[in-house]
N, C-alpha and C positions, 0 to 999 in steps of 0.2 A: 022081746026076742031080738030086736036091731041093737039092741044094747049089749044084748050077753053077745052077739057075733061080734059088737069091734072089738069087747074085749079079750075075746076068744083070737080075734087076726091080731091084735096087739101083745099077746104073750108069742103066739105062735111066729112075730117077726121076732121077739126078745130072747127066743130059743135058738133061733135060727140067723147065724154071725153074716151069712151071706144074705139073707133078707132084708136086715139090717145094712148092711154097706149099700145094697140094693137101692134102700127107699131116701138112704143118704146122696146118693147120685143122682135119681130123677128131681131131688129137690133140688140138687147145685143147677141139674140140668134146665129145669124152669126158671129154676133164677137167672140163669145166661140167658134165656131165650126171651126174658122180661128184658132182659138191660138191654139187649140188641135192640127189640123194638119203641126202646124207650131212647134210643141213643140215632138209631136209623131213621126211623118216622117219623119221630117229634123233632129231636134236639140237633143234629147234625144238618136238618133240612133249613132251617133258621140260624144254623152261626152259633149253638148258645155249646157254653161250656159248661163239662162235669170238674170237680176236684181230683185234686191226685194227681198219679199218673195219667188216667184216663184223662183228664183237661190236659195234659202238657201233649198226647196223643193228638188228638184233636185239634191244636195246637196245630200243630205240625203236620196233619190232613189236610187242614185249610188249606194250607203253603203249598205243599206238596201234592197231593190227590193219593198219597200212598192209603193202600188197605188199612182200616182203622185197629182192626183185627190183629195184622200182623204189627201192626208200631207198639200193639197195647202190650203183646207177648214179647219183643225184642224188651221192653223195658222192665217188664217182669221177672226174666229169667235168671237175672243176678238175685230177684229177690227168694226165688224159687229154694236156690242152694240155704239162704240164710233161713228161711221157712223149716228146711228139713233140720238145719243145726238148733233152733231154737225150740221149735215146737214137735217136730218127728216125721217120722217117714211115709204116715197116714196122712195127715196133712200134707206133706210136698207131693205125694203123690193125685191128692182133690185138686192140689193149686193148677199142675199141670194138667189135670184135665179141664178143668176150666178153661184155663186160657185156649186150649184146641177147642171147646164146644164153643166158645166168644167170637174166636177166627174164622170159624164155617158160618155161624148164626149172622155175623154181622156182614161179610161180605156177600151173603146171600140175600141179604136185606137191602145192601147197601144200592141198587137199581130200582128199588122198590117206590111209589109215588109216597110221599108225607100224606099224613091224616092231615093235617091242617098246616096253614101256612100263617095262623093267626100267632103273633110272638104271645100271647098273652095264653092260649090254650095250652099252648107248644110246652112253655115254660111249668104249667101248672101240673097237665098229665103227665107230661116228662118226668116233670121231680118226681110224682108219684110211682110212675110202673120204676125209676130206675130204682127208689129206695125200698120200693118191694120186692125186686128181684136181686138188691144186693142184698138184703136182711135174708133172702130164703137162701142165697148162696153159701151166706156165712154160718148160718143154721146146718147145712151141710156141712159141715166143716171146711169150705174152701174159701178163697178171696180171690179179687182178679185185679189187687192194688198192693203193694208192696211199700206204701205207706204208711201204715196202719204199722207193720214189724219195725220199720226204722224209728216211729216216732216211740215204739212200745221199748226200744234200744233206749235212747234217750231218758226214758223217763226213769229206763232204771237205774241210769247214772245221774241222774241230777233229780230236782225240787219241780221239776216241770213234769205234770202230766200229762200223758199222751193226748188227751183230747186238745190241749195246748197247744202241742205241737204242729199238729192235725190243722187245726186252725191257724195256725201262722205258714203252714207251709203251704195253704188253700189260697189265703189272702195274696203273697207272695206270686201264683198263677195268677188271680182274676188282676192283680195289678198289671202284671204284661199285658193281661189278655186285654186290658183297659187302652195299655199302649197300641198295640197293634190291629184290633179290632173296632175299636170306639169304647166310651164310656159307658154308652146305652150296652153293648153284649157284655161290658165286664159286669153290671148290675144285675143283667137277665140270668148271669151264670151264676152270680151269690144268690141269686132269690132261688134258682132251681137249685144249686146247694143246697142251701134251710131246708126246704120244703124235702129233698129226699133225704139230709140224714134225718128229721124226724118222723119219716115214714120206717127208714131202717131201724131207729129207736121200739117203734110198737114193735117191729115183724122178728126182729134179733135179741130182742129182751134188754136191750138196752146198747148204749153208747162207754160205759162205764171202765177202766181202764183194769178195774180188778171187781171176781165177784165171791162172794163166801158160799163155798157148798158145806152143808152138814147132811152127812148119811147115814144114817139107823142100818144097822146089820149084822149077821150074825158072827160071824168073824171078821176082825177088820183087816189082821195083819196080810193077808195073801193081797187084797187093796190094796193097802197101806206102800205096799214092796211093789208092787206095777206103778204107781202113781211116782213111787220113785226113781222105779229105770225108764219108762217111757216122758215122764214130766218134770222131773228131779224137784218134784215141790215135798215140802215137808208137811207132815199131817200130825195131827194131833188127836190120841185117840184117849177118850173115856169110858168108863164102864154105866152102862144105863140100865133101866129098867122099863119096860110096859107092864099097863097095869094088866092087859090082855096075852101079850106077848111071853113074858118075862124078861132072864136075863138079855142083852144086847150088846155092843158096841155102837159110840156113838165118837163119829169122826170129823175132822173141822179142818179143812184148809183151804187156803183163800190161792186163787188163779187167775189167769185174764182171760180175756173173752175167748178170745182166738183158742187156748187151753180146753175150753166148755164139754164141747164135743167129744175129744179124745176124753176126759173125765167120765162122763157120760157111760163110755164104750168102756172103761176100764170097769167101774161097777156093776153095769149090765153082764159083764160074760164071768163076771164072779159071782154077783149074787142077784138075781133074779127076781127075789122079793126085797129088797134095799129098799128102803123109804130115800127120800131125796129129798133134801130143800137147795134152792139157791137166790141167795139176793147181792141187790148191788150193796158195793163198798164205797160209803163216801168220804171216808179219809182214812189214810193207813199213818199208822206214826212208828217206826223201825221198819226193819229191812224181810220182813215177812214175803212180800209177793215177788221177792225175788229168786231166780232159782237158785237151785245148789248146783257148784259146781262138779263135774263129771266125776273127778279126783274122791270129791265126799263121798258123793254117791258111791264109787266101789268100795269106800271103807266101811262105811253103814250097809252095804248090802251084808258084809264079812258079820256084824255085831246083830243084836235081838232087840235094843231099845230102839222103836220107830216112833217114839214118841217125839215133839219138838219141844 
């Protein structure tokens, strides 16, 4: 019986668009309310720095005693605009909530006594609740770092992959942070680094800079044409068969992470019963996972082949 009810409360979010948005914001919302106490209690009480933006915030708290909260949103907010151009207006819309539940949770926190003052625990549970509470953020479809889009800019102008970047523009902070802090905090911030993005790794499905979904469904094109004007990715569609089912459509196109989400939400409100797969991509060779530009997209919306 506990089984047919979740799956009875799990169609009945999939029916229901506001249910849906619903269960995506209580998850952004826990995942802030994880980084806070990962970032107030453990990490900010000991000196130790996160990546990103948030480390150069931090950064700059040290110095200053400014709300962490508010330095982490002033630096976000040019990313916010680039968020809505690249990825949509669902997204810029989670980004911005984010960063306001970040701003209340942290400076609320921010008075609060540390769990521990030991650098060794600090370090360990740190990395973990932050890389659990940014994996579920981003599983909501939001972020609350605006490195992730620039490095994801990059990658799709050049031979360097986002995680690349990610990584070089991390090292480039704990170096300062080596300068100005000592040796010892620039170390304790690369090791809580590691430790939380491969906590984000489990909780986000991966680190991966692009991922391949393939969707079983009854009609692809009405998909096929949302995937276009909300994502301007090209899809690729075939004709399948189940041996239960019968005839199908069966659709193929590769996205980045940040994309997931609104993907997700474009086959949910068209087809209902859509099978889904999605796995990582670990090498692309042509220019596939980049979008189309705006221009295309209105001339393909005009024509009937959505094939790539």
């Amino acid at each position: 019986m506990a089984t047919a009810g979740n799956m009875t409360a799990k169609r009945d979010v999939e029916r229901n668009p506001w249910k849906r948005y619903l269960m995506k914001y209580l998850m952004v919302t826990l995942g802030i309310i994880i980084d806070a106490v990962a970032l107030e209690l453990f990490l900010v009480p000991n000196s130790v720095l996160d990546g990103g933006l948030t480390g150069i915030s931090l950064m700059i708290q040290y110095k200053t005693g400014w709300s962490l909260g508010l330095i982490v949103t002033i630096f976000n907010l040019p990313f916010v605009f680039l968020g809505l151009k690249q990825v949509g207006k669902r997204f810029a819309a989670a980004y911005v909530y984010a960063l306001v539940v970040f701003t209340i949770f942290t400076q609320a926190l921010h008075h609060v006594a540390p769990v521990t003052e030991n650098e060794l625990l600090s370090v360990a549970f740190g990395g973990f609740l932050l890389g659990a509470g940014v994996g579920l953020v981003l599983r909501g479809g939001a972020c609350i770092d605006g490195t992730e889009l620039v490095a994801l800019m990059i990658s799709r102008k050049s031979n360097v992959s986002t995680g690349t970047v990610i990584l070089v523009f991390n090292l480039i902070i704990f170096t300062v942070a080596g300068f100005l802090f000592g040796v010892d905090r620039s170390l304790l911030s690369l090791l809580t680094y590691y430790i939380a993005s491969r906590i984000i790794d489990k909780v986000e499905e991966g680190l991966d800079t692009a991922k391949q979904v393939v969707v079983i469904t009854d009609n692809a094109e009405p998909i096929a044409e949302e995937i276009y004007k909300r994502l301007g990715r090209t899809v690729t569609i075939q004709s399948a068969r189940g041996l239960v089912s019968g005839a199908k459509d069966m659709m193929y196109v590769v996205i980045t992470r940040l994309e997931l989400p609104e993907l997700r939400e474009i086959v949910e409100e068209s087809d209902e019963s859509a099978f889904i797969t999605i796995s990582d991509v670990n090498e692309i060779i042509g220019k596939h996972v980049q979008k189309v530009e705006k221009t295309v997209v209105e001339e393909l919306e005009g024509g009937d082949d959505l094939v790539s």
